[in-house]
C-alpha positions as a Markdown table, in Angstrom:
| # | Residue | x | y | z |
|---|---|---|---|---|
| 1 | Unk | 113.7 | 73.8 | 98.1 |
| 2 | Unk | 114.4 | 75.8 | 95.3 |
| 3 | Unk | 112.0 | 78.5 | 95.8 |
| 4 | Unk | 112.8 | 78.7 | 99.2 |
| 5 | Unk | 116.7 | 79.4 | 98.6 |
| 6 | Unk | 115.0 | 82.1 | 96.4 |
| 7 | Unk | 113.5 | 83.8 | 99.1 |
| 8 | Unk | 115.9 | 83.5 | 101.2 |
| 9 | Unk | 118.5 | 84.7 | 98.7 |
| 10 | Unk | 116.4 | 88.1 | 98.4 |
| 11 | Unk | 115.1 | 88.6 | 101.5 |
| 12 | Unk | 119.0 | 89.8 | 102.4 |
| 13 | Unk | 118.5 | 92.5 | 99.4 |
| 14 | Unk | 117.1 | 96.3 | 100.3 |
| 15 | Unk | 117.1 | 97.8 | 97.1 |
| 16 | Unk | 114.6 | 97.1 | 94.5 |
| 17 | Unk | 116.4 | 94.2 | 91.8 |
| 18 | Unk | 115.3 | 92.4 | 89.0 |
| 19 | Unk | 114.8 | 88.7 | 90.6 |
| 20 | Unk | 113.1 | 90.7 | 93.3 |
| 21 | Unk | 110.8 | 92.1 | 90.5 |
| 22 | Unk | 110.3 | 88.7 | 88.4 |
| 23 | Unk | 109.1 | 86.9 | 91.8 |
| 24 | Unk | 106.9 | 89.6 | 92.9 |
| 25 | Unk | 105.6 | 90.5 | 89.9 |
| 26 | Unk | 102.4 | 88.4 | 89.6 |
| 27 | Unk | 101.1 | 88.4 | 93.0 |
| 28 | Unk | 101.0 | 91.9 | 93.2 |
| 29 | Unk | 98.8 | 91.9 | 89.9 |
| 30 | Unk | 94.8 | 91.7 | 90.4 |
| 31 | Unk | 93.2 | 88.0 | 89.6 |
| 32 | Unk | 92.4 | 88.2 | 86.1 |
| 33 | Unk | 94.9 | 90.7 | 84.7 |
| 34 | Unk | 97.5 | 90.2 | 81.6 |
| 35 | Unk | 101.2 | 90.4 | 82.2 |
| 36 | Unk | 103.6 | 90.8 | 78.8 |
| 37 | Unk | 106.7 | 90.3 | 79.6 |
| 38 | Unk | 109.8 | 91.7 | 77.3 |
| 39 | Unk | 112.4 | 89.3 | 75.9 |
| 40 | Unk | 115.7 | 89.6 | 77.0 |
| 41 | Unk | 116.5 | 89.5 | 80.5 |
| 42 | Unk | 112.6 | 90.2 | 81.8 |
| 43 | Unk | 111.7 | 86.9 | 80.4 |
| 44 | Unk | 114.4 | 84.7 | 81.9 |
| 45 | Unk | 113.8 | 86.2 | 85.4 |
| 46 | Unk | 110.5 | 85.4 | 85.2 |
| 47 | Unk | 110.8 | 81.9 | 84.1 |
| 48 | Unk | 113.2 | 81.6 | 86.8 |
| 49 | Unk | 111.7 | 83.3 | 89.6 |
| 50 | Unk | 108.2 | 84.2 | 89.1 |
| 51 | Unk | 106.0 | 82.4 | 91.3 |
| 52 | Unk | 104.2 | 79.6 | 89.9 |
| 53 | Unk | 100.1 | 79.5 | 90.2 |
| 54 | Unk | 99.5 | 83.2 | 89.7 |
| 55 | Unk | 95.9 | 83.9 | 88.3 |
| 56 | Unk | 97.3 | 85.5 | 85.6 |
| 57 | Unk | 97.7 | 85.5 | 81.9 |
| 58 | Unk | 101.1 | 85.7 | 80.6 |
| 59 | Unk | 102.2 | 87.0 | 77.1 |
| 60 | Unk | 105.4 | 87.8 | 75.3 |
| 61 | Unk | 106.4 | 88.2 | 71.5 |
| 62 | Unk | 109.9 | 88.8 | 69.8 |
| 63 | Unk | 110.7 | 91.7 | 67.8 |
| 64 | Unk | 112.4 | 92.1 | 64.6 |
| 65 | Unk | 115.6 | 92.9 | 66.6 |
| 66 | Unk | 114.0 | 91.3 | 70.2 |
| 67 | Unk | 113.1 | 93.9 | 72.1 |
| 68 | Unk | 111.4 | 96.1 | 69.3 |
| 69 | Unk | 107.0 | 97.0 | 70.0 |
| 70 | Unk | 106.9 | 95.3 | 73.3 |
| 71 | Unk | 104.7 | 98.5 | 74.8 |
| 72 | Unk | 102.8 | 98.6 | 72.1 |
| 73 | Unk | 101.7 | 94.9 | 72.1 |
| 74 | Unk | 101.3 | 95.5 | 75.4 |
| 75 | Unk | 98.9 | 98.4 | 74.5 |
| 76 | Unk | 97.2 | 96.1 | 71.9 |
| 77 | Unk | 96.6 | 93.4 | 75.2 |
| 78 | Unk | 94.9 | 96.6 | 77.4 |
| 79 | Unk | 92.4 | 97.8 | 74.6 |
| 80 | Unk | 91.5 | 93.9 | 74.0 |
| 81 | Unk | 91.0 | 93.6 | 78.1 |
| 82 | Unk | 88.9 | 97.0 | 78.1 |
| 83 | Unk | 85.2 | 95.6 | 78.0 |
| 84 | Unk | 86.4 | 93.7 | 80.7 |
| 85 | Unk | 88.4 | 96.2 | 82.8 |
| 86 | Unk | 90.7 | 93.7 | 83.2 |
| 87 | Unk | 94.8 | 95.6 | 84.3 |
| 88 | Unk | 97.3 | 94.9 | 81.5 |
| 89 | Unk | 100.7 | 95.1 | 83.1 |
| 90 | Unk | 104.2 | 95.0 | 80.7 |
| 91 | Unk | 107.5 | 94.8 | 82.5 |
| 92 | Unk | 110.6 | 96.0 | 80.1 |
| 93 | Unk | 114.0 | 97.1 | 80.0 |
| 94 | Unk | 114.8 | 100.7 | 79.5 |
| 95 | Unk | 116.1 | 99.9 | 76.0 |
| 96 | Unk | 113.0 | 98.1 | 74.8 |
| 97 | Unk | 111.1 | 101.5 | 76.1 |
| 98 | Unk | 113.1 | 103.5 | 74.4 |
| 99 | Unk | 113.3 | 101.7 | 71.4 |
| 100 | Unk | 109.2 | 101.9 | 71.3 |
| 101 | Unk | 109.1 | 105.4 | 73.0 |
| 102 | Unk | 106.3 | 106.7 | 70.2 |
| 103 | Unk | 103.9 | 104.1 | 71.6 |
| 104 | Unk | 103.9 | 106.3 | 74.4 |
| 105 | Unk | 102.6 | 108.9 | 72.5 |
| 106 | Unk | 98.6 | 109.8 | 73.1 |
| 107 | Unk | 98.3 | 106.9 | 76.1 |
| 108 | Unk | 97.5 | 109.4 | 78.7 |
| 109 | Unk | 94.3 | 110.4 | 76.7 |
| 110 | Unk | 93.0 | 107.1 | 76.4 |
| 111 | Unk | 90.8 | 104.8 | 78.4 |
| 112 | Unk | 93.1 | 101.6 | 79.3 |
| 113 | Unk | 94.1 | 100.6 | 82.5 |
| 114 | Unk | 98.2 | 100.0 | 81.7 |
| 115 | Unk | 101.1 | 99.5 | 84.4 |
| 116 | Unk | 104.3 | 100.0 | 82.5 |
| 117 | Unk | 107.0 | 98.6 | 84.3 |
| 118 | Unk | 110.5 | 99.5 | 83.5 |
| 119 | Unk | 113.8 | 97.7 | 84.9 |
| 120 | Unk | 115.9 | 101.2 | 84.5 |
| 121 | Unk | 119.5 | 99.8 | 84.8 |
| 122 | Unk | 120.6 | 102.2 | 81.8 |
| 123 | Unk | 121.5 | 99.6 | 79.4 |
| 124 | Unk | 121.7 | 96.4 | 77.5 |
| 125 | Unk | 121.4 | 94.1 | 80.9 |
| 126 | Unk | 122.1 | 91.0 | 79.5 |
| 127 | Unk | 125.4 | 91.3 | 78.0 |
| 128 | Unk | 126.8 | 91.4 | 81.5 |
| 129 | Unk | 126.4 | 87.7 | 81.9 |
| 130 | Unk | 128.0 | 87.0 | 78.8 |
| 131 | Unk | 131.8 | 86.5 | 77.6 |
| 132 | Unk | 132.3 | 89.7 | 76.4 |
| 133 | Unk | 131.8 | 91.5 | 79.9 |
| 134 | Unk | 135.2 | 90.2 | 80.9 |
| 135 | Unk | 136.8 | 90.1 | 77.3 |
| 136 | Unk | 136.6 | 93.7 | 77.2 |
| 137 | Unk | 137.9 | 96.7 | 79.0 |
| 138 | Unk | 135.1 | 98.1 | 80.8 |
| 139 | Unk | 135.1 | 101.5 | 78.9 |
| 140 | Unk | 135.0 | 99.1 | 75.2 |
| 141 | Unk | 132.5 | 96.5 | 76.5 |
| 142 | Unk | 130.4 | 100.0 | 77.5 |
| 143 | Unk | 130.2 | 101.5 | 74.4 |
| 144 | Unk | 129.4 | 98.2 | 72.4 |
| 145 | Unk | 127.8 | 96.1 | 74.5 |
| 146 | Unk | 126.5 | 97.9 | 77.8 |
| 147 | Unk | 124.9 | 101.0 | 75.7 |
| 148 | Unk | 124.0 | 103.5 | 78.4 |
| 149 | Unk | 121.5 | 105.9 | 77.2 |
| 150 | Unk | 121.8 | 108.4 | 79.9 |
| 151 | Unk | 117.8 | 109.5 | 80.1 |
| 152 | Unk | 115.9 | 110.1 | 82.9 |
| 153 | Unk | 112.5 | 107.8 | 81.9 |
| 154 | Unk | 110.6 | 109.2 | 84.3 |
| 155 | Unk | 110.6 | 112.8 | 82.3 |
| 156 | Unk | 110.0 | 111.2 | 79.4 |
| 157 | Unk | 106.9 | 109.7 | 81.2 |
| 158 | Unk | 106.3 | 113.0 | 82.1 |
| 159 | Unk | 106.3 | 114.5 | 78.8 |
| 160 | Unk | 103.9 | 111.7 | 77.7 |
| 161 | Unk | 101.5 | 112.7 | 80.4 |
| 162 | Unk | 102.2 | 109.9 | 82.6 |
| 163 | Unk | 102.1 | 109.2 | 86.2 |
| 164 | Unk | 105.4 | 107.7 | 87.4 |
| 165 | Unk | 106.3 | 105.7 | 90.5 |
| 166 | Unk | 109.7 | 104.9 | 91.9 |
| 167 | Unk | 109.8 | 102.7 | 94.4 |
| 168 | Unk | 112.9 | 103.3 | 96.7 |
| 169 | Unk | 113.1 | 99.9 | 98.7 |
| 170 | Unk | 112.8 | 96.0 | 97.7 |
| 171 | Unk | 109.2 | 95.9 | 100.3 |
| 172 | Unk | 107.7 | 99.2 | 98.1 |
| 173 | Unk | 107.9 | 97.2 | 94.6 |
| 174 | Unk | 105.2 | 95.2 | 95.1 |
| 175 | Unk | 103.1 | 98.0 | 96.7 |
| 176 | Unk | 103.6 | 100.3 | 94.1 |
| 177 | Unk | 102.6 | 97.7 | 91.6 |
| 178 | Unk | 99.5 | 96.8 | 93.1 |
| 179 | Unk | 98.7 | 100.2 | 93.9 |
| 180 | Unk | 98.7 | 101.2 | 90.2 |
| 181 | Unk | 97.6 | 97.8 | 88.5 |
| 182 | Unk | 93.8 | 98.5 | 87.9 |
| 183 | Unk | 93.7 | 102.1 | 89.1 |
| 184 | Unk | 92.6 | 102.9 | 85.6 |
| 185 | Unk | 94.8 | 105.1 | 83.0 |
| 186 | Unk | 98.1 | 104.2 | 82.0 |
| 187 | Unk | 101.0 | 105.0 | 85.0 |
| 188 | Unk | 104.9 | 103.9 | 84.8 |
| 189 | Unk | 106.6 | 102.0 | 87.6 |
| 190 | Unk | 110.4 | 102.9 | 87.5 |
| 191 | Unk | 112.5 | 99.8 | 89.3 |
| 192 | Unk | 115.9 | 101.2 | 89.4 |
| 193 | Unk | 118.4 | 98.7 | 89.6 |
| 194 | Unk | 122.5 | 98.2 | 88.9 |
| 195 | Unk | 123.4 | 95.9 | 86.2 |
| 196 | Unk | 126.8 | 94.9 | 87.8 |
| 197 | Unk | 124.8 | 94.1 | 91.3 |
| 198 | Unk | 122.2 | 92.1 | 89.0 |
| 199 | Unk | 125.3 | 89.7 | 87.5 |
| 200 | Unk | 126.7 | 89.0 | 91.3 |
| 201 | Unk | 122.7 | 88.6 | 92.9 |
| 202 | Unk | 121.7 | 86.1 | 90.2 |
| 203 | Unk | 125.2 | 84.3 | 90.9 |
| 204 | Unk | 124.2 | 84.0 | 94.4 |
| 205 | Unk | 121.0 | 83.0 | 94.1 |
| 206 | Unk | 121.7 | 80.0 | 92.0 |
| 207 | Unk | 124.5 | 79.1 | 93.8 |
| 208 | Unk | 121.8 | 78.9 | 96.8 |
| 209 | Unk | 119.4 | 76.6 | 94.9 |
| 210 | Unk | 122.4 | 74.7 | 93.8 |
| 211 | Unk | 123.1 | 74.2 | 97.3 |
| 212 | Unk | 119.2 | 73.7 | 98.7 |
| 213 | Unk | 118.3 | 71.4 | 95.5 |
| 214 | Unk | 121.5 | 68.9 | 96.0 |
| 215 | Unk | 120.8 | 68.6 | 99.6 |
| 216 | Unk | 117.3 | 68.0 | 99.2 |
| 217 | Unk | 118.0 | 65.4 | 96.4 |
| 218 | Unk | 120.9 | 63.7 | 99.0 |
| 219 | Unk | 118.1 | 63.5 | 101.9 |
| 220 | Unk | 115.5 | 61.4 | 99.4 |
């Protein structure tokens, strides 16, 4: 019941958005590939969405500060899966990018098969859902809490010698993941999303399961 509000919940959504991303995530991944997944809001929305029974091994570590070397132990998982050719994907926050940007430094050149995927809602997503989004005036809670960093990550791919892929619509996520997952070479997958949108979709969505779960629970 609950994975069937989910759907249902997001199959009313056009553009691309992070529940959208967490529950598409794995299947579009070949059998056999490695997934890390960055803490903060990535994490959660898998655990809550992702769709159980994916062949698919999952990883995720903590930085000193959370979000800190999450491409590069994603990185570390590729060259390990390299005498297999097994695809490594990694899906992160902007911030968590940026805050490892120098892995990104000499990936092009080497031989790993790497899907960065990057939720781009320029910012610190998760403080939206927390008290101080409507403690603080929206300019304050901004500058303290929401951090927008105002760059465009698909230059800085770019610069890095990277291939970059956008998808536009909710249906071209999981294409363009699959399509780049075990291509070979290292490619980012920009999923841009809204982090006010993201606060009012998860809202919706559990409010669905809510629904679905109780009735489900009343009818046994």
């Amino acid at each position: 019941a609950a994975h069937a509000a989910i759907d249902d919940a997001l199959a009313t959504e056009d553009l691309p958005s992070e529940p959208g991303l967490a529950r598409i995530v794995l299947g579009a991944l070949p059998a056999g590939s490695s997934l890390v997944v960055s803490s903060s809001m990535p994490v959660r929305d898998l655990e809550w969405f992702g769709r159980p029974g994916a062949d698919v091994r999952v990883l995720a570590n903590r930085g000193a500060n959370g979000i800190d070397g999450v491409v590069s132990t994603a990185i570390g998982v590729a060259v390990a899966s390299r005498a297999t050719r097994a695809a490594t994907a990694v899906v992160v926050g902007d911030v968590a990018l940026l805050h490892d940007s120098t892995a990104l430094v000499g990936l092009a050149a080497r031989d790993l098969d790497l899907t960065i995927v990057v939720v781009d809602n320029d910012g610190g997503g998760i403080f939206s859902f927390l008290p101080q989004a409507e403690a603080l005036e929206a300019g304050r809670f901004e500058q303290l809490f929401g951090t927008p960093h105002g760059v465009d990550l698909s230059v800085l791919a770019t610069a890095h010698g990277l291939l970059t892929v956008e998808p536009a619509g909710a249906d071209d996520v999981a294409t363009a993941i699959a399509a780049c997952a075990g291509a070979g070479g290292a490619r980012l997958v920009r999923v841009a999303t809204d982090r006010g949108a993201n606060v009012d979709l998860h809202g919706r969505i559990g409010a669905l399961v809510a629904e679905r779960v109780g009735a489900a629970l009343g009818a046994g």
